[in-house]
C-alpha positions in Angstrom: 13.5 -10.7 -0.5 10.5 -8.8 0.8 9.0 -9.4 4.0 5.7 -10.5 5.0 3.2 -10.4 7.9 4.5 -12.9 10.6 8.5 -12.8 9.5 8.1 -14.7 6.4 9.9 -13.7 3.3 7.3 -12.7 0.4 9.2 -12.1 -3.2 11.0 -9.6 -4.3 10.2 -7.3 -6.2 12.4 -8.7 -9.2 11.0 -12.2 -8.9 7.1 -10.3 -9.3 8.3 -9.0 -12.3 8.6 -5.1 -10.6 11.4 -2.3 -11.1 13.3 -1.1 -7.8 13.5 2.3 -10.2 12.1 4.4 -13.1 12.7 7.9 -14.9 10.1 10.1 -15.5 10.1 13.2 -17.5 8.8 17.1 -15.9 9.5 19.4 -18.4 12.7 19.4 -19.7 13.7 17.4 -16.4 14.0 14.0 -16.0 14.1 12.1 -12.5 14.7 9.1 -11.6 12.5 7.6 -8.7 13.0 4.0 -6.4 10.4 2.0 -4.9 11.5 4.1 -1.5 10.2 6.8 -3.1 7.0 5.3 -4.3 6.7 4.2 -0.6 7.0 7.8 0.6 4.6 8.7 -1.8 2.1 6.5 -0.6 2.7 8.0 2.7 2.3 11.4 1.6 -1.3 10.6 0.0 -2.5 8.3 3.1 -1.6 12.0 5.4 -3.3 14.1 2.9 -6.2 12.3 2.4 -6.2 11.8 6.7 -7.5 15.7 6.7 -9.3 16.3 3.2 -12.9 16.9 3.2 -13.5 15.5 -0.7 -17.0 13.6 -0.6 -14.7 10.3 -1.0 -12.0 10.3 1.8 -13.0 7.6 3.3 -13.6 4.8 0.2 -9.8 6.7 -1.2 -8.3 6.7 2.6 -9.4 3.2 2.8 -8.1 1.8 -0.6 -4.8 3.6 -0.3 -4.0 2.7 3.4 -4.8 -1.0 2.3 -2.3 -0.6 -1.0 0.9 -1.6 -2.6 3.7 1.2 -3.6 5.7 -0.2 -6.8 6.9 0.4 -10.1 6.0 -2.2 -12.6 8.0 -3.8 -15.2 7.0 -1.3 -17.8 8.4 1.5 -15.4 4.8 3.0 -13.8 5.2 4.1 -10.3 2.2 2.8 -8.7 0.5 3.0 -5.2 -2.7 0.7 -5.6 -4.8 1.9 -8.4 -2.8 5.2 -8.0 -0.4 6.4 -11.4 2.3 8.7 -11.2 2.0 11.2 -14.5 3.4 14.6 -15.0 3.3 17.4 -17.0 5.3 20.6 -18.4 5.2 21.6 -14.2 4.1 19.2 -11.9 4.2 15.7 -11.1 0.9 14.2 -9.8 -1.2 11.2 -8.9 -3.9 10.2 -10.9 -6.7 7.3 -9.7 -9.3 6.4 -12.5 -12.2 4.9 -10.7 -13.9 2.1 -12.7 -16.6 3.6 -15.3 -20.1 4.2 -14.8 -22.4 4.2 -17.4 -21.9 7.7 -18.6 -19.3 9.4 -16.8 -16.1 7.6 -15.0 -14.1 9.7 -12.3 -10.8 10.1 -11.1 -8.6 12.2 -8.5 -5.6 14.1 -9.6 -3.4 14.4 -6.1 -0.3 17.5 -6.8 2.8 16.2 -6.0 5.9 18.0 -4.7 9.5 17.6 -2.7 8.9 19.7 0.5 12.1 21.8 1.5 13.3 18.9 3.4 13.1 16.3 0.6 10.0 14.4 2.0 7.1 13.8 -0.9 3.7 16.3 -0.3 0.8 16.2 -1.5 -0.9 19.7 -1.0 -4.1 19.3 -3.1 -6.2 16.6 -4.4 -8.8 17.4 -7.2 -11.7 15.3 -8.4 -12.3 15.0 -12.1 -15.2 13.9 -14.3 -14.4 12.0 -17.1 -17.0 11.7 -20.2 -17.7 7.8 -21.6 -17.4 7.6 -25.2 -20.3 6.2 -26.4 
């Protein structure tokens, strides 16, 4: 069982319907990540995010310090509104904010194994994202 504020046991993460692990593909490699790691990713965004100078730091500083690290039951490693992805190269975060009325935005956070195994982030990127009308 998980543990709460004030010493009293919360649910696991089985009985909440979440995944202590998951696979995801980079390339032609595929790892396999645990909530300990989506944990340490969390940590590695909250640090970045402590120095970047993006317009939004403190709203995405804010939200992220405040959020849960899991992987649901469909396997999606997730820290708050937060979605691991990758690519042919790189793994990354991605946040979608909720849509305006034109044009919706999201942050892309690079994410990497520094030489002593701890998660890194060592850029976050803001992107526009067109509304289909």
């Amino acid at each position: 069982m998980a543990e709460k504020l004030g010493g009293k046991p919360g649910p696991s993460n089985e009985e909440l319907g979440h995944k202590e692990r998951t696979k995801i593909a980079v390339g032609d490699t595929e790892l396999i990540l645990t909530v300990h790691d989506a944990s340490a990713i969390k940590t590695a965004l909250v640090e970045y995010l402590k120095t970047w100078d993006g317009e939004d730091r403190e709203a995405l500083l804010h939200d992220t310090l405040s959020d849960s690290a899991w992987i649901s039951s469909e396997g999606k490693l997730r820290v708050g509104l937060w979605l691991l992805q990758s690519d042919e190269n790189r793994l990354f975060m991605r946040r979608r904010e909720p849509p305006g009325e034109y044009v919706a935005k999201a942050h892309v956070a690079n994410l990497a194994r520094g030489q002593d195994g701890r998660w890194v982030v060592d850029r976050i990127d803001p992107e526009r994202i067109r509304a289909r009308r």
